[in-house]
N, C-alpha and C positions, 0 to 999 in steps of 0.2 A: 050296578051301572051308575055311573055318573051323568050326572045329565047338566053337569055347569059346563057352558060356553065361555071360552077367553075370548078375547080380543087382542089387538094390538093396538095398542093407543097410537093415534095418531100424531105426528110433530107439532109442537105450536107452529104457528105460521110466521114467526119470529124468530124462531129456532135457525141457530147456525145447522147447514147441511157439512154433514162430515166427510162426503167425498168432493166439496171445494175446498181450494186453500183460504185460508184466512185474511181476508184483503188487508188488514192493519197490519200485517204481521211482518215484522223487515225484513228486505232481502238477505241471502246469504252472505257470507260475509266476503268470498271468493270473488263473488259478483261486484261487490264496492267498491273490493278492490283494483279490479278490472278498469272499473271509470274513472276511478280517482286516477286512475295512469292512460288510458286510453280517452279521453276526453279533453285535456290541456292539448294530449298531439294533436288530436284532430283540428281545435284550433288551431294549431301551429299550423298547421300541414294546410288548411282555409286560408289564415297570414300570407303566407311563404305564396302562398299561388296567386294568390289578388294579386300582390304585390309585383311578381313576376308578371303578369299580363298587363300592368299597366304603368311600372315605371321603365322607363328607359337605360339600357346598359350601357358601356362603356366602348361598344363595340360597333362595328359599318357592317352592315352587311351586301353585299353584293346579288343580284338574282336575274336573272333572262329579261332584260329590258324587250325592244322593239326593234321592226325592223322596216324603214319608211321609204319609201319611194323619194329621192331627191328629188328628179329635173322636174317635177311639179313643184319646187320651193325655189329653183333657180330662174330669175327674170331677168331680159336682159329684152334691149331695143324689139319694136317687132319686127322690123325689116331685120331680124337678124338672126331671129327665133327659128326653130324647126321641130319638128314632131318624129319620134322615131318610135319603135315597137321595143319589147322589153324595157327594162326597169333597172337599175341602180340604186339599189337600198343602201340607206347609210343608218348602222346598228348601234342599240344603245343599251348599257347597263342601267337597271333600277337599284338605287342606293337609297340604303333604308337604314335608319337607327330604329334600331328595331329595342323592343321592350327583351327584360332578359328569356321569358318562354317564346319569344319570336327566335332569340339568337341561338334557344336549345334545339327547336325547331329545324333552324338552319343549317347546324354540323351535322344532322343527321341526314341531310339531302343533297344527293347527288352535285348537281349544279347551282348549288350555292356555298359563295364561301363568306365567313366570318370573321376579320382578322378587328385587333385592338383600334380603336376610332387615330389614335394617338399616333400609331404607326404612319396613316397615310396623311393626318393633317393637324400633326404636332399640335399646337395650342390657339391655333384659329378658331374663335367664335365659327355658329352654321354662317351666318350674312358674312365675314368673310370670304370662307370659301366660296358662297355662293357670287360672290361679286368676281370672284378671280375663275373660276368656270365660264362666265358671262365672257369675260374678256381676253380668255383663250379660246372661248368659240368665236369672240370678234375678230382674233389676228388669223385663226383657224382659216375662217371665210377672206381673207386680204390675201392672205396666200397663195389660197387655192384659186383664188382669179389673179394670180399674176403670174402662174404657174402655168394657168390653163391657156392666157391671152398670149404669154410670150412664145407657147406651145404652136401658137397658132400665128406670129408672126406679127403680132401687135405690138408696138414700140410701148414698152410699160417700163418707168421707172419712182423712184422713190423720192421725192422730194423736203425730207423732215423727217425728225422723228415726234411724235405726239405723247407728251406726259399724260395717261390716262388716268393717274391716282399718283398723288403725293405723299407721303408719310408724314404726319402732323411731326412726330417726333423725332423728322432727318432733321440735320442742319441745314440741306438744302429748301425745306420749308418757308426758310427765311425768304426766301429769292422766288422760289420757283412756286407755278400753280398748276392745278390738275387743264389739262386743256392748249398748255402752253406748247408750241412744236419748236424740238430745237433745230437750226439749220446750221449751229457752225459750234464746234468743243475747241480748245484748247490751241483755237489757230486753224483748224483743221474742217474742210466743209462734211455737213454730216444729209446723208441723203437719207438711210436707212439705218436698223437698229445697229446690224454688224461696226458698220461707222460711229456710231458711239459708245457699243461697249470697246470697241479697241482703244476709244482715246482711255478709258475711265481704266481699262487695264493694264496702261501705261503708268500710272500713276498709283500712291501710296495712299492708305487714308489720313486725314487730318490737311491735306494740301487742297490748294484753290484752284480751279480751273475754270476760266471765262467760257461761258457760253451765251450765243446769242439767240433768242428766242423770235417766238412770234406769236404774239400774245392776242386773242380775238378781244375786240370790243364791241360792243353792240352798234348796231346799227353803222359801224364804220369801217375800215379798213384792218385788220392787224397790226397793232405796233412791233414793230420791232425794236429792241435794245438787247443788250448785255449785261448780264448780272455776273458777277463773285461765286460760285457755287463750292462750296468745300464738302469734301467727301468725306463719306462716314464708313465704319469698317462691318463685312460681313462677320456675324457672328461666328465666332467658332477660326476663323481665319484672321490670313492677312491679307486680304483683298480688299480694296476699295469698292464701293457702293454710293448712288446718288440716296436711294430708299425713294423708288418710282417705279411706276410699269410704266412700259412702253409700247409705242406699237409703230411701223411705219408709214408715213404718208404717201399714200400712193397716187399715182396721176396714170388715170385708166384712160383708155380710148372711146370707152364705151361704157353707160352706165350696168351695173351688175349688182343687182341685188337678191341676196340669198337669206329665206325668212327661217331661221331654225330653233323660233318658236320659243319655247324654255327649254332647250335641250342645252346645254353649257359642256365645255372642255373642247383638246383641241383634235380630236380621234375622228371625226367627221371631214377629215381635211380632203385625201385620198379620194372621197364618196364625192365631196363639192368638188373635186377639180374633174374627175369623170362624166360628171352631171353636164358640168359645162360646156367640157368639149363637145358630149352630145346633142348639147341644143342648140350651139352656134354652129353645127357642121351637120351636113345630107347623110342619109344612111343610117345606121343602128351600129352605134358601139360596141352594141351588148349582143349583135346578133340575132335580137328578140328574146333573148333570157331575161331570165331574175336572176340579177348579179347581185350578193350580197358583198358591203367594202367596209373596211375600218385600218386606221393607221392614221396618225399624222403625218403633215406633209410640209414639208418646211422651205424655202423660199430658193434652192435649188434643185427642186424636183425628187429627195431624197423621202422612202418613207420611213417614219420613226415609229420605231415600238407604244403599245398603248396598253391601257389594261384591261381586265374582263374579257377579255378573248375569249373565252370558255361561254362566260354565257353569251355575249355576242353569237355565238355558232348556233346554238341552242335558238334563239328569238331569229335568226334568219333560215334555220330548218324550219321551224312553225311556220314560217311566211311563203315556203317553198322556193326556198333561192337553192338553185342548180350548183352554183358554185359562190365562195368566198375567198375573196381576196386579201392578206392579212399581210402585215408586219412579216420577212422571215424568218425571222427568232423568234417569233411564238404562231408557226404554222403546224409544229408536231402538238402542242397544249391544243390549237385551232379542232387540232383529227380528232382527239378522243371524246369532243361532244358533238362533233359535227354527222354522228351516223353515216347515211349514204353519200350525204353533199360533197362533192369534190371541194378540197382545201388548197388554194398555192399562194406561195410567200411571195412575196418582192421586195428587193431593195429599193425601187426607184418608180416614179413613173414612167420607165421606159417599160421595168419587169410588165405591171399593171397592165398595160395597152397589149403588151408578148399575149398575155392570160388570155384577155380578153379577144384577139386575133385568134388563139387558137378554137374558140368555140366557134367559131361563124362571124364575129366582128368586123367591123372596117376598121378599130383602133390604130392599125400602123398604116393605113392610108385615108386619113381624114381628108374631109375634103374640104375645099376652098372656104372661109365666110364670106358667107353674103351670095355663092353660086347658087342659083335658083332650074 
């Protein structure tokens, strides 16, 4: 019989353990490889996306602006004002330059489009455009109250036409100034714009034609003279050009002011001239609806195509307008976001007031201003 005991020696307590891996020990080599290639993309792929979220592309984006209540923004005399039920919304696109993950964002959604910035406003700085928005919602608004006043039996005519901006680098610069209104071209009296683009269309670039202005001074009367104005050629053509905006001087019967805010362009036109007729006349236009409008509206009662139609329908279903009243050539684009909302087109403000008669309106029997 043996009588020796073994033991099992115990590990030093330094001792590596053999069922861990050995922390100093390099990774595989599969493994290395893996990061040396999957670690650059990642930063890439970090890059590429900051990047994208926060510079700007090269693109406009479009997207469901608003849809506002006018005759709350239209003022006019108080003996002349009136109060009616329902609403006349006049609707607006939000236009966004959007960074390029905004603009990827955007072709993937329904009601928003994205087209090239270049396409709709060639090589205009933003503060251009935005100056020329400003002062096609200003002629937008002259329109639509002479449109609305003559509708209504008010003797309203044009007196001038008003240089709103001069081009530093027309030849007419020499002569002319932002502010100046002209009342006579080429021999010819000029009341409104039509009367001066006709002289200026008569004629060739590089030629002179006298016109005579009316030039404010401070604290005094308007000079009038006559300058030499020689015409410069539209690019791309052979057409003559002052290189000015214009707008017409109107002589209202009645003061009308319509505040729209920083909304710019001239598609609110249609919206201002219904506005008006309902707050100078007894009754409800609108029948007591929410009427959503868009369309320009140009100085004989005609409505002109506009853009964004689409999401315009879109921001006037959110607001709960019944129906929209739209341009006719873009009243089937109108349907396909407009859901349940009835859509009808019009050529004119006569179509407009039809629409609007047939919901319950007084549109094609207005009644008197100023009947109490």
């Amino acid at each position: 019989m043996d009588d020796r005991i073994t033991f099992e020696p115990e590990p030093a307590l330094d001792a590596p353990d053999p069922t861990e891996p050995t922390t100093g020990a390099p990774p595989p080599r599969r493994l290395r490889l893996v990061w040396w290639v999957l670690g650059p993309l990642l930063a890439l792929v970090a890059a590429v996306t900051t990047t994208a979220a926060v510079v700007h592309a090269p693109y406009i984006m479009f997207a469901p602006g608003s849809a506002t209540s006018a005759e709350p923004l239209v003022k006019v005399p108080d003996g002349s004002s009136y109060e009616s039920k329902g609403d006349v919304l006049f609707t607006t696109v939000s236009v966004i330059r959007p960074t390029y993950l905004e603009a990827l964002k955007g072709w993937l959604q329904h009601d928003v489009d994205v087209a090239p910035r270049k396409l709709y406003y060639g090589d205009q700085t933003d503060a251009q455009n935005q100056a020329e928005n400003v002062q096609e919602m200003d002629d937008s608004k002259t329109r639509a109250a002479t449109v609305a006043l003559k509708r209504l039996g008010y003797d309203v005519k044009g007196t001038g036409v008003t240089l709103v901006d001069v081009d530093a680098a027309s030849k007419a610069a020499k002569v002319l100034r932002a502010n100046d209104v002209v009342v006579e071209a080429g021999g010819r009296p000029v009341k409104d714009t039509d009367d001066l683009i006709a002289v200026i269309s008569a004629h060739k670039p590089g030629q002179v034609v006298p016109m005579t202005v009316e030039r404010p001074v401070a604290g005094k009367k308007a000079e009038r003279r006559t300058v030499p104005v020689t015409l410069g050629r539209k690019p791309g053509t052979d057409d003559a050009v002052i290189g000015v905006l214009i707008s017409t001087r109107m002589d209202f019967p009645l003061k009308v002011d319509i505040n729209s805010g920083d909304v710019g362009g001239p598609s609110a036109g249609l919206a201002w001239t219904l506005a008006l007729l309902d707050r100078l006349t007894p009754g409800s236009i609108t029948g007591g609806h929410r009427v959503a409008v868009t369309g320009e509206i140009d100085e004989h009662g005609r409505v002109l195509e506009i853009g964004g139609v689409g999401q315009k329908a879109v921001a006037a279903r959110h607001e709960g307008a019944t129906l929209f009243i739209v341009p006719s050539s873009e009243a089937a684009q109108a349907r396909r976001s407009a859901g349940s909302m009835q859509v009808v087109g019009v050529h004119d403000l006569d179509g407009a007031l039809h629409a609007l008669a047939a919901i319950g309106g007084n549109a094609e029997h207005l009644g008197r201003p100023g009947a109490r």
